[in-house]
C-alpha atoms as one frame of an Amber mdcrd trajectory, in Angstrom:
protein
  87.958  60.851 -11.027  90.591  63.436  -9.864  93.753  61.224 -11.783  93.930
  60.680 -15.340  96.410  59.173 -17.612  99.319  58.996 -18.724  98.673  61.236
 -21.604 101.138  62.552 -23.823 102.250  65.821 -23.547 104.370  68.435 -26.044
 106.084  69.477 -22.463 106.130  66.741 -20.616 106.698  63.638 -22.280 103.658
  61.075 -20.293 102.254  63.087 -17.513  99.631  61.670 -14.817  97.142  64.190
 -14.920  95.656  65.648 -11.182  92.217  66.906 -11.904  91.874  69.176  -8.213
  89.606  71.848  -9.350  85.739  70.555 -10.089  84.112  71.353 -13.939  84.714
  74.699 -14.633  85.497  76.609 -11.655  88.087  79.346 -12.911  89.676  82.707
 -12.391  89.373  83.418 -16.041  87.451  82.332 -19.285  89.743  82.707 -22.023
  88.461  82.895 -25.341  90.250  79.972 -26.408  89.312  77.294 -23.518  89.388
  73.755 -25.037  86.981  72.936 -22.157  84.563  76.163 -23.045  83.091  78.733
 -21.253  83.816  78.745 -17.298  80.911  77.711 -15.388  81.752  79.588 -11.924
  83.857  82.123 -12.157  86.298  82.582  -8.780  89.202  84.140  -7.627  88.762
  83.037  -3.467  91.117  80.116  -2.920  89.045  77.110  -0.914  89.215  73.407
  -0.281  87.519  70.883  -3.068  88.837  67.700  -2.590  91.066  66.072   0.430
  94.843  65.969  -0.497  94.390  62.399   1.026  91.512  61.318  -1.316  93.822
  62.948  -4.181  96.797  61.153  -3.305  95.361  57.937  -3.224  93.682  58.071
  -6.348  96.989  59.173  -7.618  98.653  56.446  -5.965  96.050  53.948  -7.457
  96.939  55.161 -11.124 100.509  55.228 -10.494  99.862  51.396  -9.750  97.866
  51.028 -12.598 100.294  52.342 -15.366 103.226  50.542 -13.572 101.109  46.798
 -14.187 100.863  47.949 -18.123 104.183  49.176 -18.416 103.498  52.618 -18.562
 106.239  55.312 -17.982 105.009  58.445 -16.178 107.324  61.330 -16.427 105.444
  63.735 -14.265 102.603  63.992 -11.867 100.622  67.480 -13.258  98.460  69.510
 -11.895  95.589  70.237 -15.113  92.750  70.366 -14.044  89.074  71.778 -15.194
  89.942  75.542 -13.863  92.716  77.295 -12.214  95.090  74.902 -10.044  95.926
  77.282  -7.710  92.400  77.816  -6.719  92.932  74.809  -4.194  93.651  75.971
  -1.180  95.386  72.416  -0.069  97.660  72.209  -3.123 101.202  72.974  -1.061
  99.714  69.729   1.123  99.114  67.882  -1.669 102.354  68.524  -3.247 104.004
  67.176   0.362 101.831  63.862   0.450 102.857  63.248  -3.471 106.667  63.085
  -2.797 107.120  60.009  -1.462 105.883  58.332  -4.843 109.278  59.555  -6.393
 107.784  61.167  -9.498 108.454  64.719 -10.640 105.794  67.410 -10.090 104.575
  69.959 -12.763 101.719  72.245 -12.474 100.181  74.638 -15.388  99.022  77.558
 -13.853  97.071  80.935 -15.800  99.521  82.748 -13.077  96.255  84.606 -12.140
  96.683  84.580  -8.036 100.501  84.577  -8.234  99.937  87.810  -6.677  99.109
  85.770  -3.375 102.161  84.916  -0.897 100.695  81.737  -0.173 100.196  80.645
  -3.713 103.538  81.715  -4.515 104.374  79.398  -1.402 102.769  75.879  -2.986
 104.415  77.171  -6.303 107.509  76.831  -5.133 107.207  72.582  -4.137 106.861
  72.175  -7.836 109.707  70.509  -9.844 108.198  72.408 -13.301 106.185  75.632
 -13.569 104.112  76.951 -16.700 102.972  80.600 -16.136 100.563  81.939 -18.881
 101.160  85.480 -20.316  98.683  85.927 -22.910  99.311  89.915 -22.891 101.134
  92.718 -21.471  98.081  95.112 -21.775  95.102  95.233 -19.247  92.632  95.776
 -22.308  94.302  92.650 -24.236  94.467  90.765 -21.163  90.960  91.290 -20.670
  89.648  90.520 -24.084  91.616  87.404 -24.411  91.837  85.970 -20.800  88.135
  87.450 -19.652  89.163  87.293 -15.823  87.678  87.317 -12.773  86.949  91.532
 -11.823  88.856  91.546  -8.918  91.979  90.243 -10.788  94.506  93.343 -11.797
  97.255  92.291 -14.557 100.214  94.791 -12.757  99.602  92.795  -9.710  99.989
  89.281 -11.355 103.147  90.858 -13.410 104.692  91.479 -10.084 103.741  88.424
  -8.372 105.267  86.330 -11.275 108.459  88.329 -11.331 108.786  87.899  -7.733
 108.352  83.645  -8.211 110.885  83.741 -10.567 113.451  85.250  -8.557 112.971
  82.795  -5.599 112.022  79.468  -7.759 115.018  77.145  -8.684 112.900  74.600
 -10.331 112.192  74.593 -14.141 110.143  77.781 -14.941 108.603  78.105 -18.294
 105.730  80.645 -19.958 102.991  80.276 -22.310 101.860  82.575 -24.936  98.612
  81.607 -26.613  98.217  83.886 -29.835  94.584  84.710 -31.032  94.133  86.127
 -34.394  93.268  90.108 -34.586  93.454  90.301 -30.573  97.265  89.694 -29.012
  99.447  88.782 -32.583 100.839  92.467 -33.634 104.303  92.911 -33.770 103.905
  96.108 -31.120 102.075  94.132 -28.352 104.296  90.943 -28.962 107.170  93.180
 -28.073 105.722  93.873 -25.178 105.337  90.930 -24.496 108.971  89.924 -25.157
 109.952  92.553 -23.021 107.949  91.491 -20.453 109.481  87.572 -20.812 112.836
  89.110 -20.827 112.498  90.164 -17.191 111.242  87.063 -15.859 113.790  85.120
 -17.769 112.015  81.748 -17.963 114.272  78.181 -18.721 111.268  78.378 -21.910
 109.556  80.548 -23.739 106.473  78.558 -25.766 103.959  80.495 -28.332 101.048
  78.296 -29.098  98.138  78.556 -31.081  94.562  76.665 -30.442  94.800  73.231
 -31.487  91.625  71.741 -30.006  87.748  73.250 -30.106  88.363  76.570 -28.431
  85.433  78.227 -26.407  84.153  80.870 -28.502  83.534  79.537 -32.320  85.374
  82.965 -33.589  88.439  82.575 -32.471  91.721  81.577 -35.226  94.960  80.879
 -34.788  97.011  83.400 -36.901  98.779  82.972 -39.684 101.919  80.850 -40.370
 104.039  84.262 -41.443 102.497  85.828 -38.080 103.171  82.711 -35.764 106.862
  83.299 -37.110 107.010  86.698 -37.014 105.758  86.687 -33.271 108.890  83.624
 -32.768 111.114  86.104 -34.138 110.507  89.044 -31.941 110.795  86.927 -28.550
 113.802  85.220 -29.830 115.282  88.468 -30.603 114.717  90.149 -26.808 115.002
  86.932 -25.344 117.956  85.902 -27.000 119.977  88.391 -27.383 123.378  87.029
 -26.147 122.421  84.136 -27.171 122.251  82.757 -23.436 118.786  83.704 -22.876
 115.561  81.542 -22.876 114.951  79.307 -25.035 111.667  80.338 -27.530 109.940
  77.492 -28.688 106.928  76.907 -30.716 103.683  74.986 -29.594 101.665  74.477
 -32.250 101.800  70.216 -33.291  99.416  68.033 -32.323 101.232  65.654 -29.316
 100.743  62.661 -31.101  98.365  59.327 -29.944 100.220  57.558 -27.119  97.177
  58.051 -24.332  97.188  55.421 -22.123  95.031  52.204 -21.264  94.378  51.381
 -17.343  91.877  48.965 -17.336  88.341  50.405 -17.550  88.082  51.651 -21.772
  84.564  54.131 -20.615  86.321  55.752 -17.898  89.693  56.406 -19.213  88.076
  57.837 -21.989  85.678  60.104 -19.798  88.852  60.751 -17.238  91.128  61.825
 -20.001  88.907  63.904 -22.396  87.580  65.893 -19.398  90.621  67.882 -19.790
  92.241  66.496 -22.824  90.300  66.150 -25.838  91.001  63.717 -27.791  91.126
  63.537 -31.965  89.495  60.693 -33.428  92.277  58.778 -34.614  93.773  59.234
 -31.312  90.794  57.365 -29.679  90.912  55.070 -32.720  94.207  54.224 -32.064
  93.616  53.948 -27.865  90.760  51.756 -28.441  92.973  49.368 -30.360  95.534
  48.936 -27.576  92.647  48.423 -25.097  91.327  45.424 -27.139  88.012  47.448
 -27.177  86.065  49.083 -30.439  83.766  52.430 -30.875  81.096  50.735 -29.176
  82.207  52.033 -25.882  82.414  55.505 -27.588  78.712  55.643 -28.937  77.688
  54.676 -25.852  78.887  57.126 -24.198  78.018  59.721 -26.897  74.335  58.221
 -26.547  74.617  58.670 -22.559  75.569  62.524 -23.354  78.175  61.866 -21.241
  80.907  62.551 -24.279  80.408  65.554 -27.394  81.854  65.196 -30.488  82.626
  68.045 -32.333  85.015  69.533 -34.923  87.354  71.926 -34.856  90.157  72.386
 -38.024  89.253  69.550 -40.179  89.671  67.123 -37.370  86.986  65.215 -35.028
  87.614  65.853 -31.213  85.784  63.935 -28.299  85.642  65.626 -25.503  83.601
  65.611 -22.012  80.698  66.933 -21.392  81.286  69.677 -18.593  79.306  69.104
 -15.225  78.180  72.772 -13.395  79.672  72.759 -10.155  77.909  70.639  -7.566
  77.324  67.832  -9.618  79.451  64.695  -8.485  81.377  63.146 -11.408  79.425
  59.772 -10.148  76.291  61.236 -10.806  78.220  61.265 -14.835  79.767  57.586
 -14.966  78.513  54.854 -16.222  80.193  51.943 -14.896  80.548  49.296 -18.114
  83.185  46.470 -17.769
């Protein structure tokens, strides 16, 4: 399933996820990966799926929502790895636009360097960029990329986007405990963010299962601290972009299509969800945990805890693997 959704999102409002990058294919493997430790690391661009086979399963759950009464604020590139990694995205942005819905992608702004990718950038009605650090060594220990990858040449390549892109351009800055959270390398960072001159500015902390079982969020006096810095450089004239925390949880409004087992499997492949969020999904789909334990039993969904919460999330396929091979068709 390539389409998933409408989920809510702290950005977005409800955003139809696009899923265009197969289990974990990815420029990076950040420390802090809600969907774990990349599978195939990659920094080549190539096809993976047709932008005609993506835009009709798109289509389908536009369809879908629209019978339920679903409102779908954007159509967003998510997927299980690196968007830009698709060498057909610009196409599929152009076969999208007809279905009248804005288009948001979040990117780890890894092959920004690349003309072309700064090309299918610019189709996009809203643009997240991640900068994690302003150091190569921080970079490296937080966003573990691809060797080829060079940080100056993805600083320049996002600083060049931003001065042709007239959409909505915002960053985000995931802080990690003991690794990018000191007041020196957040102003840096705020430096940095001052030159690109986003619409937004978010810090955010891990809020779901992250992929390596050290990693902590920092602490509340930190997480301000780090708001105050980039709303001091950023802000200055009080004109600049706005710095925004995102750190709550986005609340339980994840929608019901028709088929409980797959929207769960769809949406927690690159969502995962907390239990009283499935709780309360299951409700509005007429269905009980049933449908959850069997798919737990199938190992086709993990359970797992993460900050005093149960999540339920996916369980990854390695690249090759059709997501048919996964399913388990129950109506």
């Amino acid at each position: 399933m390539i389409a998933f959704g409408p989920v809510p999102s702290r950005r977005l409002g409800r955003s139809l996820g696009i899923n265009n990058i197969p289990p974990k294919i990815c420029t990076y493997s950040c420390v802090y990966c809600q969907l774990g430790r990349t599978l195939k690391m990659q920094a080549e661009r190539q096809s993976f799926y047709a932008p005609e086979d993506i835009l009709q399963d798109v289509r389908d759950k536009v369809e879908q929502a629209q019978l339920t009464g679903e409102v779908i604020d954007y159509l967003t590139f998510v997927p299980d790895g690196e968007p830009t990694l698709d060498l057909n995205l610009g196409r599929t942005v152009d076969l999208l636009r007809p279905l009248g819905i804005k288009i948001a992608i979040i990117s780890n702004s890894s092959l920004i360097w690349r003309e072309d990718v700064r090309e299918a950038l610019l189709k996009m009605d809203w643009v997240s960029l991640k900068v994690d650090a302003a150091r190569e060594d921080v970079w490296r220990r937080i966003d573990r990329p691809h060797g080829t990858l060079r940080l100056p040449a993805i600083q320049d390549g996002m600083l060049a986007f931003a001065a042709a892109y007239a959409g909505h351009l915002t960053t985000e800055t995931m802080l990690i405990q003991g690794i990018n959270d000191d007041e020196a390398h957040l102003g840096e960072v705020a430096d940095f963010l001052a030159r690109l001159q986003p619409t937004a500015a978010y810090l955010g902390i891990p809020t779901r299962p992250p992929a390596e079982a050290w990693v902590r969020p920092p602490s509340e006096d930190v997480v301000n601290s780090a708001y105050q810095i980039l709303n001091e450089k950023l802000r200055a004239d009080h004109q600049g972009p706005a710095v925004e925390y995102l750190i709550g949880y986005e609340g339980n409004a994840f929608a019901f299509t028709g088929n409980v087992e797959q929207d769960l499997l769809s949406i927690t492949a690159v969502h995962p969800m907390r239990e009283d969020a499935v709780d309360e999904f299951l409700a509005r789909a007429g269905a009980d945990w049933e449908a959850v334990r069997r798919l737990l039993a199938h190992d086709q969904l993990v359970e797992t805890a993460y900050a005093g919460h149960r999540f339920y999330l996916r369980k990854l396929n390695p690249p090759g693997r059709k997501d048919t091979e996964l399913l388990t068709n129950h109506t």
